[in-house]
N, C-alpha and C positions, 0 to 999 in steps of 0.2 A: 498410492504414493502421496507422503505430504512432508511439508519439511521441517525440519530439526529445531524444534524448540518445544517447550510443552503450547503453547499457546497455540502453533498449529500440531501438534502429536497427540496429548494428552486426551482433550476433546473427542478425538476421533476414536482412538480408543475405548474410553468410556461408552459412548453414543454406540459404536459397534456392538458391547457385548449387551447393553440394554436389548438392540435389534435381534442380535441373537434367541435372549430370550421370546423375546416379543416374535418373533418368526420360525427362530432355527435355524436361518442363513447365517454363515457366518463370514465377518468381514475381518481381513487381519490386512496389517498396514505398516507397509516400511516407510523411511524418512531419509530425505535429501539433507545438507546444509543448504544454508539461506541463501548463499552466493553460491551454490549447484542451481537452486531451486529456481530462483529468475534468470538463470540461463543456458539449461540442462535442454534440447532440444524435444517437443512436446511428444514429438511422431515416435520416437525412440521409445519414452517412458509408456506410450499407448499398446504399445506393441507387447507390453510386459507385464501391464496393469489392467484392472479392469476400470479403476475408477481411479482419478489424479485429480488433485487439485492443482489450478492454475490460476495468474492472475490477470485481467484484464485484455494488455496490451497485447496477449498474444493471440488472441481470435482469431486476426486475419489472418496469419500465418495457421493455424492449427483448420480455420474452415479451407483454405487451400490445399492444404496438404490432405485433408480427410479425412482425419485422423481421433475425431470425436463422434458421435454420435450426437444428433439433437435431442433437447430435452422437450420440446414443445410436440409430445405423442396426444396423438386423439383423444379424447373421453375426459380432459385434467385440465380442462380450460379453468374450472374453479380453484384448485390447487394453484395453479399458475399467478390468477389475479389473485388471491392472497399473500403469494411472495408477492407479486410485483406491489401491490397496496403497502408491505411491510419492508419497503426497501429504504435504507438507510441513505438518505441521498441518492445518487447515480448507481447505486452497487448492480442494482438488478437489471437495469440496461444496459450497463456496461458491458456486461455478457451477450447481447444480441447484438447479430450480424447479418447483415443480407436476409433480415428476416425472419432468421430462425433465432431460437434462444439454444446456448451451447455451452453454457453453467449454469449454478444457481448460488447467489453468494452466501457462505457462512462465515462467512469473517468480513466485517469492513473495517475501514482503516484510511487516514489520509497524513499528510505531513500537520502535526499536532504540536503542544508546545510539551517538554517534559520540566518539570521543576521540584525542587527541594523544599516541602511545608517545612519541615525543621530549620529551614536556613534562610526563609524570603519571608514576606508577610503577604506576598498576593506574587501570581507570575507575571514577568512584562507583559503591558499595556499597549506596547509601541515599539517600534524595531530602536528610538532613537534610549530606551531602557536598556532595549539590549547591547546594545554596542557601549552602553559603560558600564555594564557587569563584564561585558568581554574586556576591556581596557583592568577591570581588577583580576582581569584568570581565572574569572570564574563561568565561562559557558564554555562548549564544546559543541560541536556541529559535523554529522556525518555525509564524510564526505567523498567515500569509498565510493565508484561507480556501482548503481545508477544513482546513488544518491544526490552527488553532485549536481544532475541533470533535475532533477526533482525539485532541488531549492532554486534553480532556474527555471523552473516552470513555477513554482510555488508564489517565487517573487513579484515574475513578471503578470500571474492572474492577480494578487491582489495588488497589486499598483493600476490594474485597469485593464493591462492590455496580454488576455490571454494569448498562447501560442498557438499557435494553429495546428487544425489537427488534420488537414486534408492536406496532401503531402503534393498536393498540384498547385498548392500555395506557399509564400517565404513564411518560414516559422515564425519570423518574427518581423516585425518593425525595427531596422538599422539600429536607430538612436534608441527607439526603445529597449532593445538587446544589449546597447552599449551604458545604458543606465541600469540593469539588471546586473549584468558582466559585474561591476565597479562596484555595484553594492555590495556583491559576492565578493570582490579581492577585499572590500574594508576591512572586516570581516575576517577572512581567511588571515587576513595578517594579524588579528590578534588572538587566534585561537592558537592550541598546538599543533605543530605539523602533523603530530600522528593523526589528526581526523582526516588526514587522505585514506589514513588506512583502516579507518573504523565507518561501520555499518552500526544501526540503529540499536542493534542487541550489541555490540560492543558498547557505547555510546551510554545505554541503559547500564551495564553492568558495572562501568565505572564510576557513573554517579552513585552506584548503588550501594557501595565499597565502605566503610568504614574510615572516618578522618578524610573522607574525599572535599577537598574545596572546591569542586563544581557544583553551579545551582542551578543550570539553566540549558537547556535544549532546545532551543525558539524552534526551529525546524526539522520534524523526527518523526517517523509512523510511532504512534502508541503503542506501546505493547501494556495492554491491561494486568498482565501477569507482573509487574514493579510498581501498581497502584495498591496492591492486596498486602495486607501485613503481614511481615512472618517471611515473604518469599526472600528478601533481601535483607541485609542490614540497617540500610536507610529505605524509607519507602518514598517512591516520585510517586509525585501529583500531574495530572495533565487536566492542560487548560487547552480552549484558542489559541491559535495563533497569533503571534503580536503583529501590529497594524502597520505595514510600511505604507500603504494607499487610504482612500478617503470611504471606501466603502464597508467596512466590517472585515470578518473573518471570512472573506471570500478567496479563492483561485487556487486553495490548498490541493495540490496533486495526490488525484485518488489512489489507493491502494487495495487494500484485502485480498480476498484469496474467494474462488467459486471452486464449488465440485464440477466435476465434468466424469462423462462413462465414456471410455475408448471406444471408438468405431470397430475394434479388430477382437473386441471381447464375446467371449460366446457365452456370457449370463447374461445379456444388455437388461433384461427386464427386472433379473434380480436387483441390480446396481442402481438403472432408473426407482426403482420403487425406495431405495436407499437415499438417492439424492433428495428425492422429495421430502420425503421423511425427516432427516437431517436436516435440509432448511426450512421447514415451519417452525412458525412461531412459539408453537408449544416447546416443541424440543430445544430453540435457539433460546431461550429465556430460561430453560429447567435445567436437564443433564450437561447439554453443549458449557454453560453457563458455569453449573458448577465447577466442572472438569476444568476450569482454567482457560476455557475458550471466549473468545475476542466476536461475538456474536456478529452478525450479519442481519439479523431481522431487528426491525425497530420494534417488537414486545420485548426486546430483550432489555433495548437500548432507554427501554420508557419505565421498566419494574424498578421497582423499590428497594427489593431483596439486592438485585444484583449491584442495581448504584448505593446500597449499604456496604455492600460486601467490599468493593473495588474505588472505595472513595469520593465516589460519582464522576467516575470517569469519561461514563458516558455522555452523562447529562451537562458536564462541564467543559468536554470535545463537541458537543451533537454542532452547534453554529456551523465551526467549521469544514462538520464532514456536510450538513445540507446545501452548505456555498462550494464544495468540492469540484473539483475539474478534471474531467473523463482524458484522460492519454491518448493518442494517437494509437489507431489497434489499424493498421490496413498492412499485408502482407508483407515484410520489409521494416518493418516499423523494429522490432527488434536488433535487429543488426545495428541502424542508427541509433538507438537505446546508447548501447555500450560505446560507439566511436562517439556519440557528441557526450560524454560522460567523462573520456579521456581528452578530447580537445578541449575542455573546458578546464581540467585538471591542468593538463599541459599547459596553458596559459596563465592557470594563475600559480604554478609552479615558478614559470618562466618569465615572467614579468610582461606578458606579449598585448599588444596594443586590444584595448576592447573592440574596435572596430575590426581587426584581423581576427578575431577568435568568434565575433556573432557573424561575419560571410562566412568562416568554416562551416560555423553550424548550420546558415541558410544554406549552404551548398551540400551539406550531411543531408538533409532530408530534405531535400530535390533528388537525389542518387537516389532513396530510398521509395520513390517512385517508382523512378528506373529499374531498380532490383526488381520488384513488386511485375512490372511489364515481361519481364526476363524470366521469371519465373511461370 
């Protein structure tokens, strides 16, 4: 199971029927939507699947429930330290837990900038760029949950002061939350309201549009499949992130997508031998690559052929995926996902004080502790 776009579809495909030949196994693959896929319950899809992709945050939940199988088997210590050598930023330990390793990424991704070469002469430089292309109607920013939650994570790592990821701590700093908060309403008030209701691949699709006056996406997962010509009308460029703090293209909230083999499948070894296979370097930089996939190994992300092909997508995001910031993965963690995604929403909807809307969220993920003990 993987979810509804070519970027994560197409790839998988491809790469399957190569395996096919190359083995005789074969691997066939259904697709979630994007907003099923970050919040379709993991144990359900295991139970149905033998292999899913999933993305990060959900570890702790999915090693509690039991519901994967680990990938870190005897004999593959080599294979192992090659992913992890070839990990794109955080992607490759993002998957480990308590230990074990429990994906393997083929897809990385974090909040990126997206821009229009036929309409800018370079992407902003600076959050203070972007807020007067917003003041012209010209950016848009997705804000659909969890996205919301993201460019509050995004903001508050590069301004300095990451969120915390151990849920026996306040997520944030008051003021610091409440400086975060406030940058987001600026912001939100000069975009259109429909970005409550637009996710990254909406976001994309519109700029992508013909006679579209959008230039600018400061905060947005890449989707590499709108850097490639031909796919849209207009083609985005993706750059860093623009600079609201003093340190570079740091605190961008990681994304991408890991394979993982269900605990409850009765091929484990078929599927394990799949996953590996699928994330080395060879395949992430060759078939994955061509097929319109979003790689996950850094051969993919360093080739020439492929940052030919996609604009240098890679190579024009890499800053901010290696300054990227790993999500909160401890059991529970999920739940608080969505509710601080809506109180964040809810407040800049409602005009509600910054200080009332960062205790919700300190108080979101303290409960989510709690869940965490209860479970």
């Amino acid at each position: 199971m993987t979810w509804s776009h070519p970027r994560g579809y197409d790839p998988m495909v491809a790469c399957s029927s190569l395996w096919e030949q190359k083995t005789g196994v074969v691997v066939e693959w259904d697709k979630r939507s994007l907003q099923d896929f970050e919040s379709f319950p993991v144990e359900e899809l295991a139970r149905a699947y033998d292999l899913i992709i999933i993305d990060h945050p959900h570890v702790g939940q999915v090693t509690a429930e039991r519901c994967l199988e680990p990938l870190d088997v005897a004999s593959r210590e080599a294979e192992r330290a090659a992913l992890a050598s070839g990990s794109v930023g955080q992607s490759y330990p993002s998957y480990a837990w308590h230990g074990r390793q429990w994906a393997f990424p083929i897809d990385a991704a974090a909040q990126v900038q997206a821009w229009r070469p036929d309409a800018l002469d370079a992407p902003a430089a600076t959050w203070g760029e972007v807020l007067d292309l917003a003041r012209q109607g010209r950016v848009l920013l997705p804000l659909r949950p969890p996205h919301s939650l993201m460019t509050f994570y995004t903001l508050a790592g590069n301004l300095g002061h990451p969120c915390e990821t151990d849920p026996s701590g306040d997520l944030i700093d008051v003021d610091m939350g409440c400086e975060v908060f406030e940058t987001m309403r600026e912001i939100a008030t000069l975009v259109d309201l429909t970005c409550f209701d637009m996710d990254p691949i909406a976001i994309s699709e519109r700029m992508a549009e013909a006679g579209c006056r959008i230039v600018c996406a400061p905060l947005i997962y890449g989707y590499v499949s709108y850097a490639a010509s031909g796919f849209r009308v207009n083609r985005l460029a993706f750059a860093d992130i623009p600079i609201i703090g003093s340190n570079g293209p740091i605190g961008s909230a990681l994304g991408g997508t890991g394979i993982a083999v269900s605990a409850f499948s009765k091929a484990k070894d078929a599927a394990i031998d799949f996953a590996y296979w699928v994330a080395s370097g060879d395949v992430q930089r060759g078939s994955y690559a061509a097929a319109g996939g979003q790689p996950g190994h850094a051969a993919a992300w360093e080739d020439q052929m492929v940052n030919e092909a996609t604009g240098n997508f890679y190579r024009d995001t890499r800053a901010t995926l290696e300054g990227a910031w790993v999500r909160p993965r401890h059991d529970g963690y999920m739940a608080f996902q969505q509710a601080a995604s809506d109180r964040i929403n809810y407040g800049l909807t409602s005009g509600h004080p910054a200080g009332q809307v960062v205790a919700d969220l300190i108080s979101l993920f303290r409960a989510s502790i709690q869940a965490t003990n209860i479970t």
